[in-house]
N, C-alpha and C positions, 0 to 999 in steps of 0.2 A: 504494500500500500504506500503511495505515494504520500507525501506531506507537501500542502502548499501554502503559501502568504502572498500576500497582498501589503507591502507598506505602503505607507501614503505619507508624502514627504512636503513638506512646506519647504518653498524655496524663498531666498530673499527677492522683493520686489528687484525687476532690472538685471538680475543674475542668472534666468535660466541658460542663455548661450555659455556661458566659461561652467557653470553646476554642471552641463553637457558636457563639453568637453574632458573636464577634472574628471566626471565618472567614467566615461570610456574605458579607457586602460586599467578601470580598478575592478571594473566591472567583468573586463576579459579575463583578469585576474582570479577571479574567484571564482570562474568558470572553467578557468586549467589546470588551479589546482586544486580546489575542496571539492573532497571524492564526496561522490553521490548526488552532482548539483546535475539535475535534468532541464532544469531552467532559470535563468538570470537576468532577467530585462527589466529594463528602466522606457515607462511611456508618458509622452508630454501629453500635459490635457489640448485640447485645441481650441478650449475658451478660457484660459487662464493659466499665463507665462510664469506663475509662481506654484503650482500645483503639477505635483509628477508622482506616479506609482511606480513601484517596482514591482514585478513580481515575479515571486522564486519557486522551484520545484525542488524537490530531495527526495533519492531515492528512499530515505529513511528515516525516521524521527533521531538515531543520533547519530547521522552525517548532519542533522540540521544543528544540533547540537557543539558537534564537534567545527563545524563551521562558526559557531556564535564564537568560539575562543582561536580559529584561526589568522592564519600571519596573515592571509586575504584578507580577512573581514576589519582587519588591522589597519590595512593599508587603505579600503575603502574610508572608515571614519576617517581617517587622515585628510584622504582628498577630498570630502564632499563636506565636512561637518561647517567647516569654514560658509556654507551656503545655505545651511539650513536655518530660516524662520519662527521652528515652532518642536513641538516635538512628534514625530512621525508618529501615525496610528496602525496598527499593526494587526490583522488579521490573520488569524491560520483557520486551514481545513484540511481535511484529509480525499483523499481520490483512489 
């Protein structure tokens, strides 16, 4: 059974193009290396330049796990935290 989320991220006014940018490469990051990630994408809303979801797939409840404490997910709050607004809302469900 797969495990899925939904974050929901506030971005600052005027910062969605470089919050893109920054997340790119952290993002391909965490998808080469934390085993069990089936899916990792970041989607802009298309009515509102401060509003972006992520959403992830894991093959497992603890790759998901073992991903909340890896050098990846390290190296994402590094590049994106600097952008964020507010405090992201965070859904899980199972598949």
């Amino acid at each position: 059974m797969s495990i899925r989320l939904t974050v929901q991220l506030p971005i600052k006014a005027g910062e969605a193009d470089a919050f893109e940018a920054a997340a790119g490469p952290a993002l391909a990051r965490v998808r080469a290396e934390d085993q069990g990630c089936e899916m990792y994408d970041l989607f802009r809303s298309c009515d509102d330049d401060t509003r972006f979801v992520m959403v992830e797939s894991w093959a497992t409840e603890a790759d998901l796990e073992a991903h909340k404490t890896s050098a990846a997910m390290g190296g994402m709050g590094e590049a994106i935290g600097g952008f964020i607004a507010g405090a992201p809302v965070m859904h899980q469900y199972e598949a």
